[in-house]
C-alpha positions, 0 to 999 in steps of 0.5 A, spaced: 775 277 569 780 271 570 786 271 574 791 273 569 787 279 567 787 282 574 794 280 574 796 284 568 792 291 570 795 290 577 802 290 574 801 296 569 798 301 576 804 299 579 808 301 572 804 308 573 805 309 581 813 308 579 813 312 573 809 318 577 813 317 584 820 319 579 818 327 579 812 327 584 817 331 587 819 336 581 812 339 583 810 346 585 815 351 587 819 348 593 820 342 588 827 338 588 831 337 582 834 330 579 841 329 576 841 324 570 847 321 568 847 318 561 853 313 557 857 318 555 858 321 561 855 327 560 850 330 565 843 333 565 840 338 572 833 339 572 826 339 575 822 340 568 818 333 568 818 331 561 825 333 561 826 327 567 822 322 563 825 323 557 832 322 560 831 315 564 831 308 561 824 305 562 821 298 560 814 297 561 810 299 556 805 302 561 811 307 564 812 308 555 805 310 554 805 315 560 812 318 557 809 318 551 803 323 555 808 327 558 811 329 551 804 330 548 802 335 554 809 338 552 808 339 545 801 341 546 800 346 552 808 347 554 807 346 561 803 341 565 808 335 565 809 333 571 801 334 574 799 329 568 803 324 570 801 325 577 794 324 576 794 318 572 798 314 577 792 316 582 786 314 578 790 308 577 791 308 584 784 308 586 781 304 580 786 299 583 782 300 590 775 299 586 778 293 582 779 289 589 772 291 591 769 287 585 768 293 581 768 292 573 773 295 569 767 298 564 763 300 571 769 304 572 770 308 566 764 309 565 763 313 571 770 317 569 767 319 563 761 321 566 765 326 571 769 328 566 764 332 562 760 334 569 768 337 570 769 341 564 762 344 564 763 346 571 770 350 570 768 353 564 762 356 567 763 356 575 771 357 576 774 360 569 775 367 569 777 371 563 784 375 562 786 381 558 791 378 553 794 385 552 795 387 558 802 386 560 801 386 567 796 380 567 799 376 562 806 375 567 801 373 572 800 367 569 806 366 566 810 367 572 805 361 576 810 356 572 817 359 572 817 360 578 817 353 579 823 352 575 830 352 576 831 359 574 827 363 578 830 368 579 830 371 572 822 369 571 821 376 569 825 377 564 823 371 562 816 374 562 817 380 558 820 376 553 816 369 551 809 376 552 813 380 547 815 374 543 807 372 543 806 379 541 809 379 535 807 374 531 800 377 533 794 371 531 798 368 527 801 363 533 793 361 535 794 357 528 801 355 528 806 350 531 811 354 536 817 352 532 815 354 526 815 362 528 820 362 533 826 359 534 831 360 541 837 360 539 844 360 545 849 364 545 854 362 552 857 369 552 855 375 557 850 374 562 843 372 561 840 380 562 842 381 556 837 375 552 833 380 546 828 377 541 831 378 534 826 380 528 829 375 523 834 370 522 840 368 526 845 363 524 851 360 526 855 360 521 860 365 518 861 367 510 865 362 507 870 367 503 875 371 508 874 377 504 867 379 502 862 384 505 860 382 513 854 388 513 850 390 507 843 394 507 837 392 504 841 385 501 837 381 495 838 374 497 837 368 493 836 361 497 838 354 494 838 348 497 843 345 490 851 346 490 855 350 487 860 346 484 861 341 478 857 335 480 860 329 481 858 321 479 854 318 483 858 311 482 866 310 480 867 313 474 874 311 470 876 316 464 882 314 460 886 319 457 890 318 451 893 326 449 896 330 455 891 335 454 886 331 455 886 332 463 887 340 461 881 339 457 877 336 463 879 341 467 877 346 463 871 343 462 869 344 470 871 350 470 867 352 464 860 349 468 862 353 474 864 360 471 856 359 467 853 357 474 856 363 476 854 368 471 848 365 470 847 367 478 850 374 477 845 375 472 840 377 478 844 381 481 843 378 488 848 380 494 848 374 498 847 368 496 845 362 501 845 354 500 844 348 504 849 344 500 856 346 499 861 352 494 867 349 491 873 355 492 873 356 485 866 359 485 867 362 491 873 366 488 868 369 483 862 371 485 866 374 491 869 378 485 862 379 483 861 382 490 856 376 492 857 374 500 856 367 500 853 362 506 854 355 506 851 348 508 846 351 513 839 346 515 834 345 511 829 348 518 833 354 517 833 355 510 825 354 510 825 359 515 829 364 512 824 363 505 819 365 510 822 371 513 825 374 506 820 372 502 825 368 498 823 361 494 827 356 495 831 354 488 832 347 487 836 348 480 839 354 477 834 354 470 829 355 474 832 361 477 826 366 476 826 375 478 821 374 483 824 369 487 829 374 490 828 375 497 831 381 501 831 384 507 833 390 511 840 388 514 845 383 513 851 383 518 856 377 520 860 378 527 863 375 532 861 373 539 865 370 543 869 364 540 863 363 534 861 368 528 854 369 527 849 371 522 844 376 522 838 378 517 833 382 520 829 388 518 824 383 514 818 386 511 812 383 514 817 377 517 812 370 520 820 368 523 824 371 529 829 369 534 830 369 541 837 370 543 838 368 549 846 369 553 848 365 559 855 363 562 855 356 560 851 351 555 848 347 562 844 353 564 843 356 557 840 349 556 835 348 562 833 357 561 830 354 554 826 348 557 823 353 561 823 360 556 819 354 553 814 354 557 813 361 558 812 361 551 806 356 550 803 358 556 803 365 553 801 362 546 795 359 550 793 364 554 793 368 547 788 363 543 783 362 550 783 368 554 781 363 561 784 362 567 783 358 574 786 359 580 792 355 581 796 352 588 791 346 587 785 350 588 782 348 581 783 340 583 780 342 591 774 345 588 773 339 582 774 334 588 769 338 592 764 339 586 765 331 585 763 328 593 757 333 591 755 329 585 756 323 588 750 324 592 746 325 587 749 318 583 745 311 583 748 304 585 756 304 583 758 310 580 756 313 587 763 310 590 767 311 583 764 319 583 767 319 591 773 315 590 775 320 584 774 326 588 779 323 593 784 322 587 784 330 585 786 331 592 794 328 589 796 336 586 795 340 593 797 334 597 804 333 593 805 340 594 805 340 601 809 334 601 814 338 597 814 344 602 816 339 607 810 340 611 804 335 615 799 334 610 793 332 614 791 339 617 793 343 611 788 339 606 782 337 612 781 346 612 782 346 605 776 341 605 772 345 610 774 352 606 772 349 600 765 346 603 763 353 603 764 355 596 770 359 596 773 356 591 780 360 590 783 358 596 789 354 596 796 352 599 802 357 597 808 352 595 812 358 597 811 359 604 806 354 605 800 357 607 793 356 606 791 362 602 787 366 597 789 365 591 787 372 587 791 375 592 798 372 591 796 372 583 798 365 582 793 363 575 792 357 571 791 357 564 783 354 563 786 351 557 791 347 560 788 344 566 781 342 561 787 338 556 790 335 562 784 332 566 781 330 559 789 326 557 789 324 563 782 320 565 783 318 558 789 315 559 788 312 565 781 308 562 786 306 556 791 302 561 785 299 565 782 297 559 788 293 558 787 285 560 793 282 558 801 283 555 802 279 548 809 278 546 809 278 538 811 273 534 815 277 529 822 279 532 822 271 535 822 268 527 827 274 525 832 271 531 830 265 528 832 266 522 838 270 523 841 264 527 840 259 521 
């Protein structure tokens, strides 16, 4: 390898070891938080790593990639964001190491690859234990492992009831949809967060769009449209000459005539709610409320999507092709105040695939960091839901991997016996972190746990809480299998990516398109 080569890797582990020294210490439950500060003068509090990383201005391509990884960790498992990173930065750390020593890049992920197949193996079948998914009791010892090194600890058990009762109500169904497509959060900044609920069905934040119609009907049939209901204008000027004066009656009257026949032709159907993402002129408001007909307007496409899918309703995009069957209904419709805002319900949905989560708190800033963290509860229940595995968490999955690797590296020929051991030691980084954020020394905590796991006695661990060394079945801090395997995985992968990289080219594009801009 040449000069500029080795000069490139080494500036990319140095972007990765500065990314991941920016919320080492947002890890385990004695964590820190950040404020971060953005141009419009507003402020965000939070101890969720994603969350930090998306928030701050990053330029090296290096530190994207691992933003970019931090978000897909988010997207896919829900939890685990700041551990990816973390573990990055240290096999890049000790491939740095490897580099100096003459070490190839190719030798080095070879070996990785290797130990991550050899690692997989031994957590599905020597650490993973299986977990009763219907057992409330043992769903919220995993899901109180990652609330409680959130912010809002003290309401994790409300949390927990919550995302497993949630989880449990859109049953198999979740193990095979994206998370945001059944559930949907939704903030009230009104009354205290105790009394945060899930809605079987639909809220909007919108009130009806006529003063005077129904705000509560049972059993209502609902028409979805994504059309307005007003007469269409000109996509271009239009200029009209009027020669008689009543011509310009005649024009008006022609409006009025389309509006009347759009409404009629609603009113056919017998809807008592009428919703569509487009706007209602007041004339067509004035009669369909003479009709009896409540009406919402210019609500979100998502919205309507999931309201289709709770009332069974089929989205109308002209009103020709209004048919019987595409009415939805559902159990009760009701519009009411809370606090300064009115709010849409729709609930009692036969067979609804959508609920809601309401969630109540004294301010948007609070409301908004308890859903980054109801998030996570809510995938990690998803994961535990689709694989029933857990692993003992407080670093004792990664001690126990770091163990199993220095007895492997014996068994190793040539190099990969220095790469197996250097890779043990970078596993290390997740119980290590943890003690320094209790704020203890770490060299006598984490030579012990290397002595207790020597023996076999995998689930011992550090307690980030009250920083002892413990078993961890007996403090019920568990991991789901399916996070840490997507975790170890992304994370050896991503750092044989960033070694991989031997030089940074600017293209030429942007140049010629200054170039231009200038002539």
């Amino acid at each position: 390898m040449d000069f500029f080569s080795k000069i490139t890797q080494y500036q990319n582990i140095a972007a990765a070891k500065a990314t991941a020294g920016i919320i080492r210490t947002t890890l385990g439950p004695r964590s820190m938080l950040k404020m971060i500060l953005d141009n419009q003068g507003g402020m965000v509090i939070t101890n969720d790593g994603f969350c930090v990383l998306r928030e701050i201005e990053i330029g090296h391509p290096a530190a994207k990639s691992l933003i970019e990884l931090s978000r897909s960790q988010d997207s896919e498992i829900g939890d685990g964001t700041t551990t990816i990173v973390v573990l990055v930065s240290e096999f890049l750390r000790i491939s740095e190491i490897l580099l100096k020593q003459k070490f190839h890049p190719n030798q080095i992920m070879a070996s990785f690859f290797q130990a991550l197949i050899e690692i997989n193996f031994f957590l599905e079948n020597d650490l993973a234990c299986k977990l009763d998914n219907k057992n409330f009791h043992d769903m919220t010892k995993v899901i109180m492992t990652t609330i409680c090194t959130k912010l809002v600890g003290k309401f994790s058990r409300l949390i927990c009831e919550l995302s497993f009762k949630a989880i449990k109500t859109a049953g198999s169904r979740i193990a095979f949809s994206n998370l945001n497509n059944i559930l949907k959060i939704e903030k009230i900044p009104f009354g205290k967060f105790e009394d945060s609920k899930i809605l079987s069905g639909i809220m909007l934040i919108k009130d009806i769009s006529h003063p005077k119609m129904r705000r509560k009907i049972k059993t209502p049939r609902i028409i979805l449209l994504d059309c307005p209901i007003e007469y269409k204008k000109g996509e271009s000027q239009v200029t009209i000459e009027l020669e008689e004066e009543n011509e310009w009656e005649n024009l008006l009257k022609a409006e009025e005539n389309f509006i009347i026949f759009t409404c009629n032709l609603l009113k056919k159907f017998n809807p008592d709610v009428i919703i569509t993402e487009k706007g209602v002129s007041d004339l067509a408001l004035h009669y369909l409320y003479k009709s009896n007909i409540s009406v919402i307007r210019r609500i979100k496409k998502s919205e309507n999507l999931r309201l289709a899918r709770a009332t069974g309703s089929t989205i109308i995009s002209s009103f020709q092709d209004l048919e019987k069957n595409d009415l939805g209904k559902a159990g009760f419709f009701e519009v009411k105040k809370i606090g300064q805002e009115y709010y849409t319900f729709i609930t009692g949905c036969k067979g609804t695939q959508s609920s809601t989560i309401l969630l109540f708190g004294p301010s948007r800033d609070i409301l908004d960091e308890i859903e980054r963290n109801l998030h996570d509860a809510l995938s990690v229940a998803k994961n535990i839901f689709s694989n029933p595995k857990v692993i003992p968490g407080g670093g004792a999955t990664e001690l126990a991997i770091s163990n199993f690797l220095f007895k492997k590296s014996e068994k190793q020929k040539n190099d990969s016996f220095f790469i197996y051991k250097s890779l043990a030691l970078a596993f290390e980084i997740i119980p290590k972190t943890l003690i320094e954020n209790f704020g203890g020394s770490v060299i006598y905590p984490i030579t012990r746990l290397r002595n207790i796991h020597r023996k076999e006695n995998f689930f011992f661990g550090f307690d980030g809480k009250n920083g002892k060394i413990v078993d961890i079945r007996k403090i019920n801090i568990w991991e789901t299998c399916s996070m840490k395997t997507q975790i170890f995985k992304s994370a050896i992968e991503n750092a044989t990516f960033l070694l991989k990289i031997d030089r940074v080219l600017a293209g030429i594009v942007e140049k010629e398109t200054q170039k231009n801009r200038k002539k």
